[in-house]
C-alpha positions as CSV (number, residue, x, y, z in Angstrom):
1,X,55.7,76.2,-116.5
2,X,56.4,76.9,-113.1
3,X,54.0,78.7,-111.7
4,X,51.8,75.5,-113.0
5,X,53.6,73.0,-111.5
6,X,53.0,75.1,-108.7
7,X,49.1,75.1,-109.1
8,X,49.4,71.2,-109.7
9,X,51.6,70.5,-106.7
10,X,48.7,69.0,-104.7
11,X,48.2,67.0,-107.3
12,X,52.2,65.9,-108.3
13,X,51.9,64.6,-104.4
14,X,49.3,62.4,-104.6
15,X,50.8,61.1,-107.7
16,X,53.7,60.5,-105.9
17,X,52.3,58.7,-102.6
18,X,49.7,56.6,-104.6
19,X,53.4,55.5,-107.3
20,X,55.4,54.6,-103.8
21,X,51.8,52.8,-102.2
22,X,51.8,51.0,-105.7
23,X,55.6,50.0,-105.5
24,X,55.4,48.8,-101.9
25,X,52.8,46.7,-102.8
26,X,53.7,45.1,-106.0
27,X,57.5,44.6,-104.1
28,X,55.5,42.8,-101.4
29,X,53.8,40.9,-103.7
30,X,56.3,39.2,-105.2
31,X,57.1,41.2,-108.3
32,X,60.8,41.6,-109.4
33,X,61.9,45.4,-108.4
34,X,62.8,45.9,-112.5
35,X,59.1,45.0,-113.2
36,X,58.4,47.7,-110.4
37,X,60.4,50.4,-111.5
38,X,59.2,50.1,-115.4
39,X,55.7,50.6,-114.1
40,X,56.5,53.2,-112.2
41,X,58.3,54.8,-115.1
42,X,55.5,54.5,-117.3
43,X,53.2,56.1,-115.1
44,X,55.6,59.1,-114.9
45,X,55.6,59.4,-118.7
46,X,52.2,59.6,-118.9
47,X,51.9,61.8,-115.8
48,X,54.5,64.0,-117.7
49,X,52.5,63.6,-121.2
50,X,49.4,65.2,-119.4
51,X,50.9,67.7,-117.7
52,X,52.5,69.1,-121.1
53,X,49.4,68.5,-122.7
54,X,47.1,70.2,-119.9
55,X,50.1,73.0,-120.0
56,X,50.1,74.1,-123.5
57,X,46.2,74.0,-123.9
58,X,45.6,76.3,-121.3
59,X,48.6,78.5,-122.3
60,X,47.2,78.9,-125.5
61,X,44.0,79.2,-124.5
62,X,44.8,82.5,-122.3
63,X,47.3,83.8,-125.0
64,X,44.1,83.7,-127.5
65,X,42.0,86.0,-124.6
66,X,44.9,88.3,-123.8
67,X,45.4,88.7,-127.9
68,X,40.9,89.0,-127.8
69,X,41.9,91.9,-124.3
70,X,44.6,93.8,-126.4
71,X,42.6,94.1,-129.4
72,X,39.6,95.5,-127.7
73,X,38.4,99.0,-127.6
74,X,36.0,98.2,-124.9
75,X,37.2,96.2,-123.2
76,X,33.9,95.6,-120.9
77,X,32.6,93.5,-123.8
78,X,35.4,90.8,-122.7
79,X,32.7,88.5,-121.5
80,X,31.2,88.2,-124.6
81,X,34.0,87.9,-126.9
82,X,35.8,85.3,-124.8
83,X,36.8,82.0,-126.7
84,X,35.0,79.2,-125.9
85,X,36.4,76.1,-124.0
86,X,35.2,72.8,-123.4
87,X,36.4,73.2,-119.7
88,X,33.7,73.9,-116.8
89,X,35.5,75.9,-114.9
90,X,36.1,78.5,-117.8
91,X,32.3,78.7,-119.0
92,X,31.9,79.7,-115.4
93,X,34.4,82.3,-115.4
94,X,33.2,83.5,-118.7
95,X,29.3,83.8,-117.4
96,X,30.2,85.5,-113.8
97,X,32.0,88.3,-116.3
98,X,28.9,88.3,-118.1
99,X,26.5,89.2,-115.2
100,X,28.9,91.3,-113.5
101,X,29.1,93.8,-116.8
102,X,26.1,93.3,-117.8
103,X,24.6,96.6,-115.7
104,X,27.5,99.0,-117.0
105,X,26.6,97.1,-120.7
106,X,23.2,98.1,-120.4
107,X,24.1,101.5,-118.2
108,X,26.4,102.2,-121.9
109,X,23.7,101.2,-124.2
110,X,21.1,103.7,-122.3
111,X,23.5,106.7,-122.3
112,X,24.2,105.8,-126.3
113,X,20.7,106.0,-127.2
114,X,20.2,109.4,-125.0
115,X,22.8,110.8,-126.8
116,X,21.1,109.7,-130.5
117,X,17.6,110.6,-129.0
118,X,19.4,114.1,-128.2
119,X,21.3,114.9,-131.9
120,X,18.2,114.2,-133.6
């Protein structure tokens, strides 16, 4: 959970300058500081919801493709047996692996079929 926070601090700051921006300017227009501070809570909780919801999908998400890694025998073939995501950014990872084995895939396949060519 860390690490993640980590990866989202960029993103926890913003958060945080656009809550204070919002404060200052509901304080300066006349709303009572309680009324403030119960947005700004509510904004947290759904900040914090997210996060914990973002979290756990991608943490299970790469537990299922370390469980797909450690049950491989070939573990070239990754690409292919990847789990599918709705997210962008892992169809993209998924299809770079794909090109990038796809030579020693096809470099396997050829030395395979010499090798049946040869026993029979």
């Amino acid at each position: 959970m860390r690490e993640y926070l980590i990866d989202k601090l960029l993103l926890l700051t913003l958060h945080v300058g656009c809550m204070l921006l919002l404060a200052g300017f509901l304080y300066a227009t006349g709303y009572e500081p309680q009324f403030c501070v119960l947005i700004l809570i509510f904004w947290i909780l759904i900040l914090m919801l997210w996060l914990g919801y973002e979290y756990y999908s991608r943490r299970r998400y790469f537990h299922e493709l370390w469980e797909t890694l450690n049950k491989m025998d070939q573990r070239y073939l990754l690409g292919e047996l990847m789990p599918v995501s709705h997210r962008l950014e892992d169809g993209l990872y998924r299809e770079m692996i794909r090109i990038s084995n796809k030579p020693g895939n096809q470099r396997i396949r050829q030395i395979e079929d010499e090798q049946k060519e040869y026993r029979e």
